[in-house]
C-alpha positions in Angstrom: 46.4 -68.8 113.1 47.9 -71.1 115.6 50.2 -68.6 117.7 50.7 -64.9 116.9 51.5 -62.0 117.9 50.1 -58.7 117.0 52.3 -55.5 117.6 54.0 -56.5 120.3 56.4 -54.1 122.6 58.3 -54.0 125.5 60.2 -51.0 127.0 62.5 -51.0 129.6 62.9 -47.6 131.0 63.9 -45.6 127.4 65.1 -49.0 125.6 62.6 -51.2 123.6 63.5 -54.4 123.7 60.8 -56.1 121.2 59.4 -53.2 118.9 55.8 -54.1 117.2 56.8 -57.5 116.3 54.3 -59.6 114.3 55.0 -63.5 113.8 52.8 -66.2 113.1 54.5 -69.5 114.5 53.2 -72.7 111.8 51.3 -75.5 113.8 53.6 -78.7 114.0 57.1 -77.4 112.0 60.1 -76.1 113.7 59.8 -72.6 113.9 63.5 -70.5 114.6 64.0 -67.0 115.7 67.9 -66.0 115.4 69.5 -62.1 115.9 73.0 -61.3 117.2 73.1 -60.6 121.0 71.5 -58.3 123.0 68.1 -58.2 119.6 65.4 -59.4 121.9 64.8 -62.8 121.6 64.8 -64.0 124.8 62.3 -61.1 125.9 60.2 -62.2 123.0 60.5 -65.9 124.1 59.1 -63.6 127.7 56.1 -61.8 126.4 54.5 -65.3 125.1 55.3 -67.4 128.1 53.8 -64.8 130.4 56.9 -64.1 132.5 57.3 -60.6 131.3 53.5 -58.1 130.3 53.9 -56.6 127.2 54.0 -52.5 127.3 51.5 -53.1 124.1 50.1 -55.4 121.4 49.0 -59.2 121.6 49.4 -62.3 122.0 47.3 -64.9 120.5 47.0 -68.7 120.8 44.6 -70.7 119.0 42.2 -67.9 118.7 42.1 -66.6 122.5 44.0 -63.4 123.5 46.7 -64.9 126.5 48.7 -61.4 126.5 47.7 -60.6 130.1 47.8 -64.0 131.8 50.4 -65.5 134.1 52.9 -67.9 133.3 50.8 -71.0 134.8 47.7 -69.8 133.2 49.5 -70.2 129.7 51.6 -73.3 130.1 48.3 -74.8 131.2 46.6 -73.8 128.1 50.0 -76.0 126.3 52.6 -73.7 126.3 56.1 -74.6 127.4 59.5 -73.0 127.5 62.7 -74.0 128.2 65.6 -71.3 129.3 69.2 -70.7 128.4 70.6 -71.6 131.9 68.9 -75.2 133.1 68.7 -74.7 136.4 67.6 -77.9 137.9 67.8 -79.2 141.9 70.8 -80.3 142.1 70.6 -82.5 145.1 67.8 -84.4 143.6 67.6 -87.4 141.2 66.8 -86.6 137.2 63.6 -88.3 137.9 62.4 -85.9 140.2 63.0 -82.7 139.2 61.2 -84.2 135.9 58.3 -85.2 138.1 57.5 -81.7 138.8 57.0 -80.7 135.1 53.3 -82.7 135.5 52.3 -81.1 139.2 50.5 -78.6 136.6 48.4 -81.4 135.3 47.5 -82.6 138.6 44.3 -81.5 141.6 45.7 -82.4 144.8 46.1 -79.8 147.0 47.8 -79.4 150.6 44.8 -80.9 152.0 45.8 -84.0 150.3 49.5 -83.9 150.9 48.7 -83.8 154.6 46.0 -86.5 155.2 47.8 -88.7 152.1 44.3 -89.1 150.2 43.7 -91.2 147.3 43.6 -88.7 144.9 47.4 -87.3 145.8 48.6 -91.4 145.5 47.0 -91.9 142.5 48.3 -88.5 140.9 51.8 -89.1 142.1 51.7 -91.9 140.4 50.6 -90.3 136.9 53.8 -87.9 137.7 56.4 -90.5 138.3 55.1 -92.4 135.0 54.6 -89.4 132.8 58.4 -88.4 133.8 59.4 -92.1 133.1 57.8 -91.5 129.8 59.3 -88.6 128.8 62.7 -89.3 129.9 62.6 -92.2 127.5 61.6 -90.0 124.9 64.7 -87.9 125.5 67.0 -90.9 125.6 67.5 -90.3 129.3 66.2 -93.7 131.2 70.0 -94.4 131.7 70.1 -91.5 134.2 66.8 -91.7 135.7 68.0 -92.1 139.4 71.2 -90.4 139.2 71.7 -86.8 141.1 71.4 -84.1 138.7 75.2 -82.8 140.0 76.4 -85.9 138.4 74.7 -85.4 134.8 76.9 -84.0 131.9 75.6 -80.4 130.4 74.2 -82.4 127.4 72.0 -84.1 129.2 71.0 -81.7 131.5 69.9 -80.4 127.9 67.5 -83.1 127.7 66.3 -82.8 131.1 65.3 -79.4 130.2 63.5 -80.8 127.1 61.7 -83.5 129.3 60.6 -81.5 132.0 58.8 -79.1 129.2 57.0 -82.2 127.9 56.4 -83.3 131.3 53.7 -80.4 131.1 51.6 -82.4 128.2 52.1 -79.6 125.9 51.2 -78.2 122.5 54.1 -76.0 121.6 57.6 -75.6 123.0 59.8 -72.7 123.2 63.5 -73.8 123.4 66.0 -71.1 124.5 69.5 -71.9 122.8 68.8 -75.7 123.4 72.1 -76.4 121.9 74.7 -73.6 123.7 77.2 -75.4 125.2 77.4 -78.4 123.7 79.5 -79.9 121.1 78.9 -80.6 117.2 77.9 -84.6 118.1 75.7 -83.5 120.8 74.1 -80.7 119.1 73.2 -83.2 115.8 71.4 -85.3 119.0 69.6 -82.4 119.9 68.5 -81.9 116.5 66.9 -84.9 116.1 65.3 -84.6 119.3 63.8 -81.6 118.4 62.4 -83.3 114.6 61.1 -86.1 116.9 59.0 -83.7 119.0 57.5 -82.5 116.0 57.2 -85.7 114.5 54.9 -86.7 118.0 52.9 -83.3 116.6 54.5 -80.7 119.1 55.4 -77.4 117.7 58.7 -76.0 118.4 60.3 -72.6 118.1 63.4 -71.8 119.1 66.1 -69.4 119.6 69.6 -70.8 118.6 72.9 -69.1 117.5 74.3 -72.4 116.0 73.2 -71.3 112.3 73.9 -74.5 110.7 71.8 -76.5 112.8 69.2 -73.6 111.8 69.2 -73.6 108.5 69.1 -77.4 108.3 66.1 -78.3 110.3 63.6 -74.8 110.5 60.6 -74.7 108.3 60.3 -71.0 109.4 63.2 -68.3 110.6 62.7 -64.8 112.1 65.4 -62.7 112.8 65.2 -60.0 114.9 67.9 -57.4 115.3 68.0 -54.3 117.8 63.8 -55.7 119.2 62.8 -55.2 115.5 61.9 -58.0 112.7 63.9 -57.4 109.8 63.3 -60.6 107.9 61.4 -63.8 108.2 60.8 -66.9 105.9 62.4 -69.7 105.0 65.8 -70.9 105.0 67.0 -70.3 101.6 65.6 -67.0 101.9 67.0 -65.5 104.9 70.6 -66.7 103.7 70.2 -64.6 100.7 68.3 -61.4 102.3 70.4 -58.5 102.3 69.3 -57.2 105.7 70.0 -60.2 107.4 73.4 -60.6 106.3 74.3 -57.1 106.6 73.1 -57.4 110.6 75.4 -60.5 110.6 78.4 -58.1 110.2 79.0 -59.2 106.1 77.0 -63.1 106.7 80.0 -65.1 108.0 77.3 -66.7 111.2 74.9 -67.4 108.6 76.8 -69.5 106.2 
């Protein structure tokens, strides 16, 4: 298995959030876990990044169990997540709040930032053209050196996307990449998503559009009150009872 989880549970006080999930996410496909509000997705998305510990079960990537390490420790393993509000530094250009998506690739220490060593120059470099990089890959170049104030939501978006492959990674979580945007822009968000996994990065994401969904995921979940109640493909989560009866009669899954 690429990335699974085994079991896993998180309680808050007397709720439980995510109750014994198991999922297996497919190695380079689009992967899509949907639920109405409040069904634990975005705790999910916490468990495997690392920013929340599980109250039980596992999580496995490629073999190793990462349930108890910290958030760094995973995204350096190739893990990467986006979240539903982009909060990026405002007052800054595009290009550098992308550069800081590499800093985890990178050795330089304070040591070097204070004597200005080779090593920092040299890695500084590597951050400014792996953001360069990536930016193009986004369809962002345009807006490089523009404040990120000035940027429209959509492509803060793809800001968020680029600063998640700034970290050189293997699989991406994407939390509702497409909320708050329009039809047009979500289509270009699609497609950005179907070229990461064309470039052989896994995605999974959680998303409420359903139409976007259903066209481009290999693989759904859907979770509903922290519990799995269905997952395969397309096709068959429009027509599974369960799901549509969560859905209040299946209008936001048509």
């Amino acid at each position: 298995m690429y990335l699974e989880t085994k079991n896993l549970t998180k309680q808050f006080g007397g709720n439980r959030a995510v109750n014994s999930v198991d999922f297996s996410i497919e190695k380079g496909k689009i992967n899509a876990i949907i639920g109405p509000n409040g069904a634990g997705k975005s705790t999910f998305f916490n468990l495997i990044s690392g920013f929340h510990r599980p109250t039980s079960g596992q999580v496995i990537f490629k073999g190793k169990d990462i349930t108890t390490l910290p958030s760094n420790k995973i995204a350096e393993l190739g893990v990467a997540r986006t979240f539903q509000t982009t909060n990026l530094f405002e007052q800054s250009s595009v290009l550098d709040n992308v550069i800081v998506g590499h800093r985890l690739r990178t050795k330089s220490n304070l040591l070097d930032a204070v004597l200005r060593t080779k090593r920092l120059k040299t890695e500084e470099q590597q951050c400014r053209d792996k953001a360069m990089e990536v930016l193009d890959f986004v369809g962002l170049t345009h807006a490089a050196h523009r404040q990120a104030a000035d940027i429209s939501q959509e492509e803060k978006k793809r800001v968020a996307f680029a600063l998640a492959l700034a970290t050189d990674p293997e699989i991406v979580f994407l939390d509702e990449p497409a909320a708050g945007v329009n039809p047009d822009e979500t289509e270009g968000l699609a497609l950005l998503m179907e070229k990461m996994v064309a470039k052989g990065i896994t995605v999974c994401l959680i998303e409420h559009k359903m139409s976007m969904i259903m066209r481009i995921a290999h693989k759904i979940m859907v979770l509903n009150y922290g519990e799995k109640i269905a997952e395969g493909t397309p096709s068959e989560i429009q027509s599974n009872e369960a799901v549509i009866k969560a859905y209040l009669g299946g209008s936001a899954i048509a």
